[in-house]
Every structure is written in structure tokens, then in C-alpha cells.
Phi, psi and omega in degrees: 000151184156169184224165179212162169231148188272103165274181175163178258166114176293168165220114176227123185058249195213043168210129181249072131045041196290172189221122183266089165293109185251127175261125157244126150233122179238170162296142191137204197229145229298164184176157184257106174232142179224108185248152153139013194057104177205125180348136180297343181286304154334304173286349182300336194299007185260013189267321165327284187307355195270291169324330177266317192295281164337321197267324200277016164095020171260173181260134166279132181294141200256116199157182173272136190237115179237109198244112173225127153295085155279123033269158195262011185257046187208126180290140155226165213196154164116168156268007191256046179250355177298330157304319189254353177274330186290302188326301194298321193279350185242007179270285172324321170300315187099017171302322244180125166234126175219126178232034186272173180270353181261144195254140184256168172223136163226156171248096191193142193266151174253128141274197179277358213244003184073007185267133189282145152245193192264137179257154192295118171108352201272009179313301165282343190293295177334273131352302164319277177295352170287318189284341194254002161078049198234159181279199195184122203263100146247162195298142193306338201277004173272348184309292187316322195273275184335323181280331154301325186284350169082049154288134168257320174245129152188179222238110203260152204221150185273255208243183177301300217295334182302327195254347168264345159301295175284028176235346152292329159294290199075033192283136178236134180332145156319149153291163221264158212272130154314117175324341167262021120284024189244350155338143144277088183314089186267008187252045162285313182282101174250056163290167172254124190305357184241004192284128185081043145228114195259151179079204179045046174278007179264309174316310170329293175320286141357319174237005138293323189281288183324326174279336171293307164235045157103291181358162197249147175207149194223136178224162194208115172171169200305186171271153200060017180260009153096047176276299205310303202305306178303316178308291212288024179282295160026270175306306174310015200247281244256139162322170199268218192203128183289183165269009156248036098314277178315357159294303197258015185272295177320313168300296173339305208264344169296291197322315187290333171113010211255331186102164167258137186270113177299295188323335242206012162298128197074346184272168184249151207291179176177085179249109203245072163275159192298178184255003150324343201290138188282156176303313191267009180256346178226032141216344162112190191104197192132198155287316186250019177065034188268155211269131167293180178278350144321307173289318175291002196240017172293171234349043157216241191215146146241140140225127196278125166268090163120348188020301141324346185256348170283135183306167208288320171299343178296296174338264147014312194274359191261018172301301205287317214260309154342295185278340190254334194063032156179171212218138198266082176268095272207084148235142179305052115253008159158231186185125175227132151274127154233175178281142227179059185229086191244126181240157177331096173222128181227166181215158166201166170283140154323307176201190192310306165278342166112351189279332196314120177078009181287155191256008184239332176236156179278173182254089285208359205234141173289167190285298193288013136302304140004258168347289180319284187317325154269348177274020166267006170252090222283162166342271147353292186282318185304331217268332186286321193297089142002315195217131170228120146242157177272131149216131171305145179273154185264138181291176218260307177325303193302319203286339176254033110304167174314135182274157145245087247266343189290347198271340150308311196280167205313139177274359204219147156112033154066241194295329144329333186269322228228350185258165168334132192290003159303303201292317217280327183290335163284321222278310187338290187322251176001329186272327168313276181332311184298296194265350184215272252091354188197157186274174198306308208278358137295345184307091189327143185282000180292343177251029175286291181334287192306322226244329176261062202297156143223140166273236192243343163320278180290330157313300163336310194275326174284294172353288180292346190272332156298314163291331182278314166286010158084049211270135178281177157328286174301329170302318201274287206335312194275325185289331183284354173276300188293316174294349168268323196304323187279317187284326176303304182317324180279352177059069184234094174310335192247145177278131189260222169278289186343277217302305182319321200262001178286309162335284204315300202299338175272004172255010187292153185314149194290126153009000000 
């Protein structure tokens, strides 16, 4: 009889919690009681845990047993509490001794047969406990994800019995290989992110500028004219992720329940949900406040397919997340910030059918249809969107001819010109980072002046172009955002005529 206590770590939003598992066994007559609010898949850990003990050659203590999760007002839920709940019943028993000075923490899910497998989520568990300077008892098939998370001491275990041998020693694994070595370096592959895609060299253009700052983007033209293929061109453009990015693309997607993906470390994200998709499935919520696909696509992209076809609050809700890089979620079970700093990229049809201005099919939809069809994309929202291109469908020449990928890259700025349009969107970035701390579709507007020299050329030209497109507050912010973005790709310290009119021809009003 005796009592011991166990940590191990809760997860709630992109903070884990500790959690004390305290075993009391005492005389009486026997019973299991598991207090401290806990998920019915928790309480389920005590037939588990009865069975792995027993298979794995220990005796289950016979008495009365009281296992409390503290603190007990914090839900807790997973399978990885089956470890510390066993661990704790053979500490109390007198089964299991540990008298080292370090302090441990464990996770793990038990089968009946005592052997661990892995459990879902310690990616943040890690993190957590790496920071608070604790070892860390996990199942071997959690290493890769616990070594990404920058763990340094822990210890990987087959089974209970494999984990009470090893909790007298406490021997800890060598450190663990630092998480930027585990990038994936895409800018090795110096293929051109557009090769074997023929034609669309104005889209190109377009989406080099866009992937150099960041920037939102809307493209408009029939079906098959070849938006989807170019958006997923996208991800390829854009830099590898550092390692607090994969950290924190990686924590998102453990929290939605998604696992952690080894294959998907360092890449940024490309999330193309349907337009069927519910408000709370692309900004997130739920009971448990789990992250939409605004989150799950931070430092990589969404793309919205069909753009009108999303209900109109879906729409809507991503005016904050645009502006802020991130989502204010409000439920009677609580309230989480998560991060949401994602860019934009959408296609939609011209109108219902889809023909409108096509020059090989008529177009079958009335003007006030149209109208209707464009007006489920609100004002508002049209206003946050950066770049709107028109794309055409391409002759059967363009699409079996030489693709000609250079005609994406920078028209003007010497070795910038000449290089990959990859090569040519980092160094742009880089050139941000250096000078704001951030890329352009972040500039604050107090550093529009200092960062957005104009000459008296180009001032002229932004001027009139605010009367002629009806340009907002937010409208002039962004295009003078975009015209710096096109003078970083030419490695132009000043914004010129050019660069402005080049902004005006990519923001212009839809057809």
C-alpha cells in the first residue's frame, strides 16, 4: 500500500498543460476509481492498464485504488495516459523503484498484451517538457516526432516491462539531431516550379509576384483554362519553412488530430478545401476548439476552387485572418487564438456557366445573373485580394509548344532576371526581411512612406489611378505594397512608373 505521483501533459489549444497522475492504494475492498475529468477513452485506461500489467508479469494490486488527474477542473482525453497510470500503480505498489533526481515525464498508449505503442499529439507534450527541462518516457514510434519538437533527453520503450527497467537507470537517448536538420531543403531542386506548364506567362508573372510578398491572389476565366494547375505551382515558388515555422505548421496539425507527418516536415502547407465546407471546418471550433483550415494552411496557402460557391459567412469570416494572420475563436467551451497567417489564393468562373467573354463557347447567363453571381464575393473581401488575374483559355499551339518559363521571371534587374523564378522570390524575401522585418503584404502602414519612395512619375500615376478605380484607403496601401513588391524582384531600392503600373494592371476590377 503507498502512494506515487506520475506527470505527463494534457493538450489543450498549443499549450500542454502538466498533469499530475496520483496513485493511492490502499486497504479495502477492491475497486478502480479514475477521478480528475476524464474523457471516456481515459477512463476506459483502467481495463487496459489491468491487462498490461498482469501479461507483462507484474501482479495488479489488490485494494482499493484512487488515480487523480490533477488539475481536475482541465479535461483530459488520448490515449497517452496509460503509461503513467500503470507506472504510477507499480510506484505505489512497490513493484517499480525509482530514486534518480530527474525529473521525468510519460506518454504512451498500453496494449493488453503490455506492449506501448504511439501516442497521438506529444509533438507539443515535447516541446512543452523540453522547455521546463524534463526527461521524457515515450513509446520508440514517438522519437521522430519528440526529436523534431527539439527534445534532448528521453528515453524510447517497447513495453511497461521495457519501461520499468528502464525508469531505474534512466539512461537517455544522445541528443536528439536539431529540427533544421531535418528540413527538407527544396531549394536543391533547382527545376522551375512551372516546368510543363505550357502558356499562362501573365499568370506566371502573377505568381511570382505574388509568392515574392506574400500577397493574395484571385484568378478568373472559364473551366479548364488552367487555374487549379497554376495555383498548385504555388507551394513550389515559395522558401522551405525555418525551424519555428515547422514547429509551428507541425503543432497545428498534431492539435486538429491530423498526427504528426514525418514526410511533410519543413514543407509549408497547401490546403484546397471544398466549397461544400462548413464555417467551422475553414475557420475552425467545435467542443473542442480544434483549428480550421485557415490554420492549418499558416505559413503555406489556401486555396478556395469555385470562390461563389462558398456560403456567404464562410466568405466572410476570412476578412480577420487576412488582416490579422490570425483567429479569435469564442465558444461556450472557451476561447483560443490560433494562428492563421496564410496567403490567399482563389479562382472562380466569370459567371454560372462559366463562358462569359469566352471566345469558343457562348455564354448562356443573363446580365442580372452575372451580377447576382458576382455579388456573393462582397466588397470587402474583393478589397483585401492583391492581385485579380483574368485567365484565358490557351490555343492548342500554346499548350504542345516550348514551354517559356523565363517569361515568368523579373523583366528588368540583371542577374535577378536571369535566375529561377525560386531563386528569384527568395532573394525578393530576403530583401524584405532585411529592410521591414517582414514581407510587404505585412507592411505596416506606418512604413508605407519610408519603405515606398515614390518618384514624382510615379506618385502622379498612383494618384490618377485612385480616381479612376474608385481605389479605398486599403486599396491605395495594398497597391503601393504590391509596387514595392515588383521593385524588390528588379532589386530596386526606389519605386518607379513602371513598377506602379505594373500593381494597377494586376489589381484591376474584375471584367
Amino acid at each position: 500500500m503507498g502512494f506515487a505521483t506520475v506527470l505527463s501533459r494534457a493538450q489543450v489549444g498549443l499549450e500542454a498543460p502538466l498533469v499530475q497522475v496520483e496513485v493511492h492504494v490502499a486497504a479495502g475492498l477492491p475497486c478502480f476509481n479514475l477521478v480528475g475529468l476524464p474523457a471516456p477513452v481515459v477512463r476506459e485506461s483502467r481495463e487496459r492498464v489491468r491487462a498490461a500489467l498482469v501479461n507483462s508479469g507484474f501482479e495488479f494490486p489488490a485494494g482499493r485504488i484512487t488515480v487523480n488527474l490533477a488539475p481536475v477542473d482541465l479535461a483530459k482525453d488520448g490515449g497517452r495516459y496509460d503509461l503513467p497510470i500503470a507506472l504510477g500503480l507499480l510506484l505505489a505498489s512497490g513493484q517499480a523503484s525509482y530514486s534518480g533526481e530527474r525529473v521525468f515525464e510519460s506518454f504512451g498508449e498500453l496494449g493488453l498484451s503490455g506492449e506501448l505503442k504511439p501516442a497521438g499529439g506529444l509533438f507539443l507534450a515535447a516541446r512543452h517538457a523540453t522547455r521546463d527541462g524534463h526527461c521524457l518516457l515515450i513509446p520508440a514510434g514517438n522519437g521522430f516526432e519528440v526529436a523534431a519538437a527539439g527534445a534532448r533527453e528521453w528515453v524510447p520503450l517497447q513495453s511497461l516491462r521495457d519501461a520499468c527497467e528502464q525508469l531505474a537507470a534512466l539512461v537517455v537517448e544522445p541528443p536528439a539531431p536539431a529540427a533544421a536538420g531535418l528540413l527538407i531543403d527544396t531549394l536543391k531542386d533547382q527545376s522551375c516550379p512551372f516546368e510543363g506548364v505550357s502558356g499562362h506567362e501573365c499568370l506566371k508573372r502573377a505568381l511570382t509576384i505574388a509568392a515574392a510578398g506574400g500577397h493574395s491572389l484571385l484568378m478568373y476565366g472559364p473551366p479548364g483554362a488552367g487555374k487549379s494547375l497554376l495555383a498548385s505551382c504555388l507551394p513550389a515558388l515559395l522558401p522551405p519553412l525555418d525551424e519555428t515555422e515547422a514547429m509551428e505548421v507541425a503543432s497545428l496539425h498534431c492539435l486538429a488530430g491530423g498526427g504528426f507527418d514525418a514526410a511533410r516536415w519543413g514543407l509549408r502547407p497547401f490546403r484546397a478545401p471544398h466549397h461544400s465546407a462548413s464555417a467551422s471546418a475553414i475557420v475552425g471550433g467545435g467542443p473542442r476548439l480544434l483549428p480550421g483550415e485557415i490554420s492549418l494552411a499558416h505559413r503555406g496557402v489556401l486555396f478556395l476552387d469555385e470562390l461563389p460557391e462558398f456560403d456567404r459567412r464562410v466568405l466572410e469570416s476570412l476578412r480577420e485572418p487576412l488582416e490579422r494572420g490570425s483567429i479569435s475563436l469564442a465558444r461556450a467551451s472557451g476561447r483560443q487564438e490560433l494562428p492563421a497567417d496564410f496567403q490567399f489564393v482563389a479562382a472562380m468562373n466569370p459567371c454560372p456557366c462559366g463562358y462569359h467573354g469566352d471566345t469558343l463557347e457562348r455564354c448562356r447567363c443573363t446580365a442580372a445573373g452575372i451580377d447576382r453571381y458576382r455579388a456573393r464575393i462582397s466588397g470587402p473581401l474583393l478589397d483585401r485580394i492583391d492581385i485579380r488575374v483574368t485567365v484565358a483559355r490557351q490555343e492548342a499551339a500554346s499548350l504542345l509548344g516550348r514551354n517559356d518559363v523565363t517569361a515568368a521571371l523579373p523583366r528588368a534587374g540583371g542577374d535577378a532576371a536571369r535566375a529561377a523564378p525560386r531563386s528569384a522570390v527568395c532573394a525578393a524575401r530576403q530583401r524584405q526581411q532585411a529592410r521591414a522585418g517582414c514581407l510587404n503584404y505585412r507592411l505596416p502602414p506606418a512604413r508605407l512612406v519610408a519603405d515606398c519612395p515614390l518618384d514624382a512619375e510615379s506618385r502622379g500615376l498612383l494618384e490618377h489611378s485612385q480616381r479612376a478605380l474608385r481605389l479605398t484607403g486599403r486599396g491605395i496601401h495594398r497597391l503601393l505594397r504590391l509596387a514595392r513588391t515588383i521593385a524588390d524582384l528588379e532589386e530596386s531600392d526606389r519605386i518607379r512608373a513602371t513598377h506602379v503600373a505594373e500593381a494597377v494592371g494586376l489589381r484591376r476590377p474584375l471584367d
